[in-house]
C-alpha positions as CSV (number, residue, x, y, z in Angstrom):
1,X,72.8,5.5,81.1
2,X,72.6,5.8,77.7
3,X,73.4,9.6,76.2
4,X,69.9,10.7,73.8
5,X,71.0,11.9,70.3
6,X,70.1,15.2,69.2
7,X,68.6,14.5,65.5
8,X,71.5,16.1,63.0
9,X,69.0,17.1,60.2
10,X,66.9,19.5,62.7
11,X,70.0,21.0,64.2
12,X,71.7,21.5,61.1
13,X,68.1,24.1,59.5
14,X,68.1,25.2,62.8
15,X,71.9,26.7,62.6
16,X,71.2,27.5,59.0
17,X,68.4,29.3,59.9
18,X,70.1,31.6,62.7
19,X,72.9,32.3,60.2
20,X,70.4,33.2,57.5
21,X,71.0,37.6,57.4
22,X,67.3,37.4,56.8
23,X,66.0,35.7,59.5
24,X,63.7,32.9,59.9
25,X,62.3,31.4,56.8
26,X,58.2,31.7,57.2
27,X,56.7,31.1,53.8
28,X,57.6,30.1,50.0
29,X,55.9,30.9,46.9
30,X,56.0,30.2,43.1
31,X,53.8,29.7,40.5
32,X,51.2,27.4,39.8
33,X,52.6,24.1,37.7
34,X,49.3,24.3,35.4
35,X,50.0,27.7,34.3
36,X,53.2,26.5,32.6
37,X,51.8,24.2,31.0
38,X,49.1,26.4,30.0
39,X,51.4,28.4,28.1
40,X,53.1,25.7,26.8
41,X,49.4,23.9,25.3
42,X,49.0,27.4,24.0
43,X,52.1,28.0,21.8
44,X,51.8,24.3,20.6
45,X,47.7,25.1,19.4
46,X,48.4,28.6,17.9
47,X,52.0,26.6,16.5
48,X,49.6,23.4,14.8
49,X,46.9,25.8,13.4
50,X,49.9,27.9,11.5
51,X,51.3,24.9,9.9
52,X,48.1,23.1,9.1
53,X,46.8,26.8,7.5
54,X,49.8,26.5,5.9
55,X,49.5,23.0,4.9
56,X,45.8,22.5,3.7
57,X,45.2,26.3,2.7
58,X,47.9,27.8,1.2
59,X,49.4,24.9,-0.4
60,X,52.5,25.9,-1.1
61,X,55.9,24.0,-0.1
62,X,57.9,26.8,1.1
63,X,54.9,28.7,2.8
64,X,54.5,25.4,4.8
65,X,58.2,25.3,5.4
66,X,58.0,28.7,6.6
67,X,55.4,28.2,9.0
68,X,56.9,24.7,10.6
69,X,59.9,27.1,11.5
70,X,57.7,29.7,12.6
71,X,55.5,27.2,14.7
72,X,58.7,25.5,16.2
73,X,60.4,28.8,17.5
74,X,57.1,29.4,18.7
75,X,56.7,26.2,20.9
76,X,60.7,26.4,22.0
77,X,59.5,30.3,22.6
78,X,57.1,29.1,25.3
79,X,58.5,26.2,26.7
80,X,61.3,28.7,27.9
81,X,59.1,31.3,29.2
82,X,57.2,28.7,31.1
83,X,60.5,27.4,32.6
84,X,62.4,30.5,33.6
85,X,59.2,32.0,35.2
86,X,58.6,28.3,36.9
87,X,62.0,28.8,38.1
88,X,61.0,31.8,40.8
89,X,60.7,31.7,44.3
90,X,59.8,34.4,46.7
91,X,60.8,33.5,50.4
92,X,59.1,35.3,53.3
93,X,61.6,35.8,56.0
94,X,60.8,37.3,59.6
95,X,63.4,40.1,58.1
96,X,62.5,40.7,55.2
97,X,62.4,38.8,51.1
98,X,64.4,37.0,49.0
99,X,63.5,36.4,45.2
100,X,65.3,34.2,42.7
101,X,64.4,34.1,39.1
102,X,67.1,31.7,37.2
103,X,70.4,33.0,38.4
104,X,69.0,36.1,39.5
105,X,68.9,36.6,43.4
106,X,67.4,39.7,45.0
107,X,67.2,40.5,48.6
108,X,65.3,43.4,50.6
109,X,65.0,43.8,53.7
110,X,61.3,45.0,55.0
111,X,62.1,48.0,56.3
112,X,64.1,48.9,52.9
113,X,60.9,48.5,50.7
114,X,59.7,51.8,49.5
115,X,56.5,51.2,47.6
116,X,54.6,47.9,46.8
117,X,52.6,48.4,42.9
118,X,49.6,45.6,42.7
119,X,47.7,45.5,39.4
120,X,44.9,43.3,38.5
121,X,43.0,42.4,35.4
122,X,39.9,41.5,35.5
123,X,38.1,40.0,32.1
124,X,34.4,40.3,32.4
125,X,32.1,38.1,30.7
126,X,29.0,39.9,29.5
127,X,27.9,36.3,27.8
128,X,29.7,36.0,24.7
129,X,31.5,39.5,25.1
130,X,34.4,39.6,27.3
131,X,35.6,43.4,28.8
132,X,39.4,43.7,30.4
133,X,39.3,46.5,33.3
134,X,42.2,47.4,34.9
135,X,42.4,48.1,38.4
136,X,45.7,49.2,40.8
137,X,44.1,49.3,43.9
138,X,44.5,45.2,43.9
139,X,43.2,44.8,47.4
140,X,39.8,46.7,46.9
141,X,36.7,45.1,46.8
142,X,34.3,44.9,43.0
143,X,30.9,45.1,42.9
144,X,28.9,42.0,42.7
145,X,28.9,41.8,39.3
146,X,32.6,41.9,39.0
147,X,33.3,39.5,41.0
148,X,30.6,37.2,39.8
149,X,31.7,37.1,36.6
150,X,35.4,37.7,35.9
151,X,38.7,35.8,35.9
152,X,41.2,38.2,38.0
153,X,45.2,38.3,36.9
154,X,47.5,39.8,39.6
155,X,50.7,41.5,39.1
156,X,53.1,42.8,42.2
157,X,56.1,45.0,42.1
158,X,57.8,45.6,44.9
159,X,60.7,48.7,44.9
160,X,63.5,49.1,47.9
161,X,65.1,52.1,49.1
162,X,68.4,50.9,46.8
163,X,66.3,50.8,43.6
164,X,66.1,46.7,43.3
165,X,62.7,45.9,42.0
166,X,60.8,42.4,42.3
167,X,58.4,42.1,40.0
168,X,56.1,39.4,40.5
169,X,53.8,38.9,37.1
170,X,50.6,37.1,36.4
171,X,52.8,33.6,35.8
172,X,54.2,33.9,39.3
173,X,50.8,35.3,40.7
174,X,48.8,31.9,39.3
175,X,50.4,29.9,42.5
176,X,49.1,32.2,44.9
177,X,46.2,31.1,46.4
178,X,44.7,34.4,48.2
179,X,46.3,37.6,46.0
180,X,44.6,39.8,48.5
181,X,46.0,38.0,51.6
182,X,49.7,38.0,49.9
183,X,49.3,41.8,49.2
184,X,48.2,42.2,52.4
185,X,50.8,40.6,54.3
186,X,53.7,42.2,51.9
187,X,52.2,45.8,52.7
188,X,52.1,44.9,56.5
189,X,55.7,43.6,56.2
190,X,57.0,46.8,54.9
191,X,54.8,48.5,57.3
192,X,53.2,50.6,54.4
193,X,49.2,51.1,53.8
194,X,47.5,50.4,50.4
195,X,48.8,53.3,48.3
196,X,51.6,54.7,50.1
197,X,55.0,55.2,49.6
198,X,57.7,55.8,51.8
């Protein structure tokens, strides 16, 4: 009779896995593709409306020249940002997290983390007018209003016993679907309440 083969692929993350000093892997994040580009459309419109100020205002050949340059270390500016902040990854691990950012790898185990920071802004429209409110209680509720009618931006920072710090910021938050939920789960990780440091 015939021996049945054990699929390699499976076996092989399933040994990776056990020899991973952080455990099992249970989750990835990173940010949102669109807010990338967001950033990117952003630095090319405030880039175009230089140069053509520039062009059609001014009038002047070396103002124009000036503000090209301007305009193009501008755009190279963003497309940068955009791609080293689309490079991060957070990795919830039964044992604790691992971040990488570029080149840059931190790891912290759960019972290491000392305090976990979350900021939001919230920009409320008032019809035409538009107030920013800061909040760093992230996981509490806003009255009706608030919620209603304003456009939330998380930020996390997260500091170990070691002094290692992941700061997750707005970018990086964008790909989270349920800021709360994440807080949440990162505070219940670390076994720490909303506000408390160890």
């Amino acid at each position: 009779m015939a021996r049945k083969r054990r699929p390699v692929a499976n076996s092989k993350r399933k040994a990776s896995a056990e020899q991973d000093p952080l455990g099992k892997l249970l989750k990835v994040y990173r940010p949102a593709v669109g807010s990338c580009f967001l950033v990117i459309g952003l630095g090319f419109i405030i880039g175009a409306l230089c140069v053509a100020f520039a062009a059609f205002l001014v009038n002047n050949t070396l103002v124009t020249g000036i503000a090209i340059a301007l305009a193009l270390l501008l755009l190279i500016g963003t497309i940068l940002y955009s791609v080293i902040n689309y490079r991060q990854r957070l990795e919830f691990h039964k044992g604790g997290l691992r971040y990488t950012k570029g080149r840059a790898l931190v790891e912290i185990v759960w019972h290491d983390i000392i305090n976990i920071q979350a900021g939001r802004s919230n920009a409320v429209g008032y019809g035409p007018l538009h107030v920013l409110t800061r909040s760093e209680d992230a996981e509490a509720r806003d009255g009706l209003l608030t919620e209603s009618f304003s456009d939330s931006f998380w930020d996390v920072t997260i500091v170990d016993v070691a002094g290692q710090t992941i700061y997750l910021n707005q970018m990086f938050m964008t790909g989270v679907k349920k800021p709360r939920k994440f807080i949440h789960n990162l505070r219940n990780g670390a076994g720490l309440q909303a506000g408390e440091v160890r």
